[in-house]
C-alpha positions as CSV (number, residue, x, y, z in Angstrom):
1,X,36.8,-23.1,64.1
2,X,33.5,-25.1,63.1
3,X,30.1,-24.0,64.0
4,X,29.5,-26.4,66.8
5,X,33.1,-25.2,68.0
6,X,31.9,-21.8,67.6
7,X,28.8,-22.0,70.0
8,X,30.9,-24.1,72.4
9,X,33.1,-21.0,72.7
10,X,30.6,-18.6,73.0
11,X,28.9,-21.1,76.0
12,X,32.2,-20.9,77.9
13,X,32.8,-17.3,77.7
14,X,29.1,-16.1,78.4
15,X,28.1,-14.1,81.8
16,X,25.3,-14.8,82.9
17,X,22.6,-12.9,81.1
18,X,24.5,-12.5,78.1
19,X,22.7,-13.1,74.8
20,X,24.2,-16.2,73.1
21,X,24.0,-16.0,69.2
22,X,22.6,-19.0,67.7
23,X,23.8,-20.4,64.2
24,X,20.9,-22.2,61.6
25,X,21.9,-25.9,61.1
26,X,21.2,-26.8,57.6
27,X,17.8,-28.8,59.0
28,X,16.4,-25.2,60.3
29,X,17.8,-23.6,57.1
30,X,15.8,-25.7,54.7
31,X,12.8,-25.7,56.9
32,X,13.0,-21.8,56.4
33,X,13.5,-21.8,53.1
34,X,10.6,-24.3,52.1
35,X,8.3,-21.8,54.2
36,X,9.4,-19.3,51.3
37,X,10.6,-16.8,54.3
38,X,13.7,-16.3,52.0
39,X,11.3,-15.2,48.2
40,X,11.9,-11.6,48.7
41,X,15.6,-12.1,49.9
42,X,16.8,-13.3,46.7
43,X,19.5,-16.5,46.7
44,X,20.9,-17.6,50.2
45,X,23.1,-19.6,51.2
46,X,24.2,-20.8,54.7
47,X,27.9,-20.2,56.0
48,X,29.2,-22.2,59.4
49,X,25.6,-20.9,60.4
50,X,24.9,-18.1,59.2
51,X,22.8,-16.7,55.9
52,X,24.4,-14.8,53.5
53,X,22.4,-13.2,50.5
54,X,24.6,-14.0,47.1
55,X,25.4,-10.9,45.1
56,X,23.3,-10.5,42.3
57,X,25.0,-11.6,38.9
58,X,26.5,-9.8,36.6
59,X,27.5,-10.4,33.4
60,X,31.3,-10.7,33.6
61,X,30.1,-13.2,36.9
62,X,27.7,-14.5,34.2
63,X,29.9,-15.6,31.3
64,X,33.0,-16.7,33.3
65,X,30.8,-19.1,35.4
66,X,29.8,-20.6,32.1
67,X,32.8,-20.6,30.7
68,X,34.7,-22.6,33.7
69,X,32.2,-24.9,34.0
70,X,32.0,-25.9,30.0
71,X,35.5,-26.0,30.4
72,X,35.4,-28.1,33.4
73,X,32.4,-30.4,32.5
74,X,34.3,-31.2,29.0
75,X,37.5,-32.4,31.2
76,X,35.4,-34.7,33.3
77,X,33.7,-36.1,30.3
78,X,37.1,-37.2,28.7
79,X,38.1,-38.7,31.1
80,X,35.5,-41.2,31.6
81,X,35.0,-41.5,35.1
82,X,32.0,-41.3,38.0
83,X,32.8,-37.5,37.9
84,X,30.2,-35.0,36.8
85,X,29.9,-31.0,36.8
86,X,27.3,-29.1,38.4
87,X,26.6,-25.6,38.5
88,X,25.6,-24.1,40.8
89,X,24.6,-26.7,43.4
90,X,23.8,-26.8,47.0
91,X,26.7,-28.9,48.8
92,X,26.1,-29.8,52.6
93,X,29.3,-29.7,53.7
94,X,28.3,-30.1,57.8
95,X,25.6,-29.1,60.0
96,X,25.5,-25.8,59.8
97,X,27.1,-25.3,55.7
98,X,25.2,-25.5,53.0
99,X,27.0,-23.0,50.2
100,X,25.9,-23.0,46.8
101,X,29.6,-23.1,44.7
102,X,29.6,-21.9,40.6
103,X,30.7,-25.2,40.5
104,X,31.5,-28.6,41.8
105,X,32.9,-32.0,40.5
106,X,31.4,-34.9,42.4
107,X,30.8,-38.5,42.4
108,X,27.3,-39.6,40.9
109,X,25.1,-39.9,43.6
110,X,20.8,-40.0,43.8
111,X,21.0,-37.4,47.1
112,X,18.9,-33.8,47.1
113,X,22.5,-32.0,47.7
114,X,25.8,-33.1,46.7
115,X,27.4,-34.4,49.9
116,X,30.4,-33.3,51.7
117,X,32.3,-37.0,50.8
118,X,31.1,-36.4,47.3
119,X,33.0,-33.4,46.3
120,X,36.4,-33.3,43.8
121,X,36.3,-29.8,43.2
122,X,34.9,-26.5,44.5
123,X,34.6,-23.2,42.4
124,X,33.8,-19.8,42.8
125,X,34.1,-17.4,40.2
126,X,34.7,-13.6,42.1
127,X,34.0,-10.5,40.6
128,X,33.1,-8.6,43.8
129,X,33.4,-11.6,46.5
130,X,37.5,-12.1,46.1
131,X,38.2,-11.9,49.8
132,X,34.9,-13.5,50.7
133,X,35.9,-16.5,48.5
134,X,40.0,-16.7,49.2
135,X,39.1,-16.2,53.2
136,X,36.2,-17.5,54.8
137,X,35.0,-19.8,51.4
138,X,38.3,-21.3,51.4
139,X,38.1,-21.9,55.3
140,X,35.2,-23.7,55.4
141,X,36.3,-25.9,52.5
142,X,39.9,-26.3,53.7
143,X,38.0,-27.4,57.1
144,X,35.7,-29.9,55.6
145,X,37.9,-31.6,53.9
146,X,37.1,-30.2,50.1
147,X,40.4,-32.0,48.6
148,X,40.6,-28.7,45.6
149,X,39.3,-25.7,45.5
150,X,39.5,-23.4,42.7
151,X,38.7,-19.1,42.8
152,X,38.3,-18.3,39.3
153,X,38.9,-14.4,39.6
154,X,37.0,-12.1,37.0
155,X,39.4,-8.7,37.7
156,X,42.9,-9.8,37.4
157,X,41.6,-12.7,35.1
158,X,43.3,-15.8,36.7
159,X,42.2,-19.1,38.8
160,X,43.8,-19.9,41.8
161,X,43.9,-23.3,42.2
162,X,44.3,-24.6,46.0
163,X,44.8,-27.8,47.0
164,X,45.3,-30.4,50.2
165,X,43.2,-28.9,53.1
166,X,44.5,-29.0,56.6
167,X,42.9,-27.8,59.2
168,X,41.2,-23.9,57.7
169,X,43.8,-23.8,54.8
170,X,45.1,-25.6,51.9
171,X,49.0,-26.0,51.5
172,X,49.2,-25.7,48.0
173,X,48.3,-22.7,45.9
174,X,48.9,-21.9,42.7
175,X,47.8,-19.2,39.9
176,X,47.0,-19.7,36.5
177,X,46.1,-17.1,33.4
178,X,43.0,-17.5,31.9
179,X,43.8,-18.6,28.4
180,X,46.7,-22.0,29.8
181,X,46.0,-25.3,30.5
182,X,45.4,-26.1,34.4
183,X,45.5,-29.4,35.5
184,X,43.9,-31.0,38.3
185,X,46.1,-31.1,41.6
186,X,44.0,-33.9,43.0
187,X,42.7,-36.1,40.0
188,X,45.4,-37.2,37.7
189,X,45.1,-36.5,34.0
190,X,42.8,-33.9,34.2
191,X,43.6,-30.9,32.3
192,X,40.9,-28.1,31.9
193,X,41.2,-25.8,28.7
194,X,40.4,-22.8,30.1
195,X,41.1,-20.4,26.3
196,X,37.2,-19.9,26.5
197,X,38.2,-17.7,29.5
198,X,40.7,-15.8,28.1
């Protein structure tokens, strides 16, 4: 269920007098955050409306991020297309999204955020956010239309690679070891060398 969804629910099942939550749209988000009401909060990010605080980084979360996206970035680059690699970079994904993925594959554009339209490839790297990342991450991507999203996991040292979203979930998933080859569900010819990882 999307935000706007989400408060529509909430409207119809309200008794009078009831307290109605309200979720942040990504305009209200940024206006907070340029007011610096988030400097002592450490890095945000907004979920279907709601602001989480991102785990602070360790270094396991530290190298792998770097790793992937090396990886990643040096796929893209062979292959000579209007791909790039960011890391990590806001993404508006709809009104009330704005999550902040280890990192994304996107079409060049001049925009502050990469744009929901924009986006090849979603990745989170988990070390203490796995179920975070496989469930409600993977909803909201699966729901806006991410084609691939990828979870590179730092404990059992594997990415699982999901691919064509319908609805709040992608029908294919697949895992890979850190160390082999994975190749792009959705962009053809585009293999990542992930033996940094390994």
């Amino acid at each position: 269920m999307g935000a706007e969804q989400a408060i529509r629910a909430a409207d119809a099942s309200v008794e009078d007098g009831d307290p109605v939550r309200h979720l942040i749209t990504v305009d209200e988000f940024l206006i907070l955050d340029e007011a610096g009401a988030f400097e002592n909060v450490g890095r945000v990010q907004l979920i279907d409306g709601e602001i989480f605080v991102m785990n602070a980084v360790h270094r396991p979360h530290a190298k792998a991020q770097l790793r992937i996206l090396v990886a990643v970035d040096e796929a893209v680059r062979a292959l000579d297309t209007n791909l790039t690699a960011y890391a990590p970079v806001s993404t508006h994904l709809d009104d009330h999204s704005l999550p902040e993925p280890d990192v994304v594959v996107a079409t060049v554009e001049d925009d502050r955020f990469v744009s929901r339209d924009s986006v090849r490839l979603a990745v989170e790297v988990s070390s203490s956010s796995l179920q975070f990342d496989l469930g409600r991450k993977a909803r909201l991507y699966a729901r806006t239309g991410v084609p691939e999203y990828w979870v590179v996991d730092v404990v059992a040292r594997k990415i699982i690679r999901m691919a064509g979203p319908e609805n709040e979930t992608y029908a294919q998933r697949d895992e890979f070891a850190w160390g082999a080859p994975v190749p792009f569900a959705t962009i053809p010819d585009l293999l990542v060398d992930t033996t940094a990882l390994a």
